[in-house]
Every structure is written in C-alpha cells, then in structure tokens.
C-alpha positions as CSV (number, residue, x, y, z in Angstrom):
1,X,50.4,227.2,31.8
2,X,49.1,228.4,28.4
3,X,49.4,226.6,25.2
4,X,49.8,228.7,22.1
5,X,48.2,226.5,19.3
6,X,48.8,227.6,15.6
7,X,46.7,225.7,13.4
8,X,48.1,225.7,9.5
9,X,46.4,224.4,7.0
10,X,49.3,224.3,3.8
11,X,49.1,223.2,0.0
12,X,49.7,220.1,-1.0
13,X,51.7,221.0,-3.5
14,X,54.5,222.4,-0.9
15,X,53.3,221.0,2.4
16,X,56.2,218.7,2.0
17,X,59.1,220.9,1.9
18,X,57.0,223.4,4.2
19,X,57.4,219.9,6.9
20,X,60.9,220.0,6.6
21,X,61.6,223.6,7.1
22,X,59.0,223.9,10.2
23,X,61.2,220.7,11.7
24,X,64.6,222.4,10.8
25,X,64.4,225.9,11.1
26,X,60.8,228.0,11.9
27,X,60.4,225.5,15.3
28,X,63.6,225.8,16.8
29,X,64.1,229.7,15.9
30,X,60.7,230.1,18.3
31,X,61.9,227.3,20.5
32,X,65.1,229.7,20.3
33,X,63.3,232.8,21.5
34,X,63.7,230.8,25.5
35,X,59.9,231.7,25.9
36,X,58.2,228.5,25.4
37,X,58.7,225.0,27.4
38,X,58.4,222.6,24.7
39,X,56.1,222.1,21.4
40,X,54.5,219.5,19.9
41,X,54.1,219.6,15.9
42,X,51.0,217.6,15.1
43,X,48.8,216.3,11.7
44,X,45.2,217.2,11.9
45,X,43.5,213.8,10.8
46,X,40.6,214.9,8.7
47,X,39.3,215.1,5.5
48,X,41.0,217.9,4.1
49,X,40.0,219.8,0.7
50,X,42.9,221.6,-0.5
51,X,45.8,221.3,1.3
52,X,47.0,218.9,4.8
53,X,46.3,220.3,8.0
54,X,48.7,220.7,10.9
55,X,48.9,221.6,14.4
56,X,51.8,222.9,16.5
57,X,51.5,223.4,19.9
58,X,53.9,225.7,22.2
59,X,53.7,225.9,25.6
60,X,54.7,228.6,28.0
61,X,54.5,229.3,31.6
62,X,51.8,232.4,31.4
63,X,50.2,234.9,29.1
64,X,52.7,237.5,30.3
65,X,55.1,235.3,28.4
66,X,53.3,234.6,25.4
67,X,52.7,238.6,25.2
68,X,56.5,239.3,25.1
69,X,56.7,236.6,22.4
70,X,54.1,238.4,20.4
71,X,55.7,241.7,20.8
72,X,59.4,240.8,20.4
73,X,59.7,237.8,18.3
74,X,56.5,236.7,16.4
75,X,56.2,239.9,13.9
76,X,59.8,238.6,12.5
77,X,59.3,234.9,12.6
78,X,55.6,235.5,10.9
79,X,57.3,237.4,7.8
80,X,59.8,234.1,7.8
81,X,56.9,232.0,7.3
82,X,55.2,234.6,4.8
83,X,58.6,235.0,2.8
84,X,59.0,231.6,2.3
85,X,55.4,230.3,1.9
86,X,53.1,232.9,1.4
87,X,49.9,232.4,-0.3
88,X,50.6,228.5,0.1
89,X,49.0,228.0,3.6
90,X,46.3,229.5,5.8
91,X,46.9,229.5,9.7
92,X,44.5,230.8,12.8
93,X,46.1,230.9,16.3
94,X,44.3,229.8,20.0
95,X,45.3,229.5,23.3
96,X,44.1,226.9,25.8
97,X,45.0,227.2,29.5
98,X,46.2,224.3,31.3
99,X,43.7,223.3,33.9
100,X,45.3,220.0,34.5
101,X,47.7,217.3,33.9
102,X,48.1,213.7,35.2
C-alpha cells in the first residue's frame, strides 16, 4: 500500500475557510476519482511562523495507482486548489510505503 502525503502549510489569514473547503469539496473530489482507499486530514503540531500546517494523507493500493491519479486527475484538482488559494499556502508531496500494520 502507498500513502500519498501532501503536506500544506496555509495563511492564517485564510487557513480557515481553506479547512472548510478541503472538508467539503477538494477531499471528496479526490476521494471521488475511486483511486484512493481512504484519507486522513491532519494538523501538524508545531511551532509554525506564518501560517498553520496540515497534513492529508491518501492511501492507495500501489504506485501504479497513484501514477494514474497523477496523470488523469491531479493536474485539474491542483489548479482547483491554485484558483481558489493561490499564493496563500505552500504544499510539498511524499509517499511512504506501507510495511506494516497491526
């Protein structure tokens, strides 16, 4: 299994209304795409300067299925985000592979 991990770190001056529309729309429009198993949508608890830090966390069955997400659905859903928030947030992307689970 491979969790795709998008790491956002938004303005505090929007990271509000940026919460609600990640719960309401941008989350389930990927959750949508039938790619990805189920997501987490976390706070990062540090010490932020500038802005409030989150993670969100999608998981898929293998990187063959994160590539067809890439190619087919996140190019739109990125612009979304962009066209609604840009230059209010930063965000870098990692994967983890799932090793194990109890």
């Amino acid at each position: 299994m491979i969790i795709y991990n998008v790491t956002i770190n938004v303005d505090t001056d929007v990271h509000e209304r940026w919460l609600l529309w990640m719960k309401a729309t941008h989350i389930p429009d990927v959750m949508s795409t039938g790619l990805f198993l189920d997501h987490r949508l976390c706070r990062v608890l540090a010490d932020d300067e500038g802005g409030i830090t989150y993670a969100v966390q999608y998981t898929c069955a293998d990187m063959a299925t994160l590539q067809r997400y890439h190619a087919e659905h996140a190019p739109r859903l990125q612009a979304e985000t962009q066209k609604n928030f840009g230059g209010k947030f930063a965000a870098f992307r990692t994967l983890l592979e799932v090793l194990h689970t109890a």
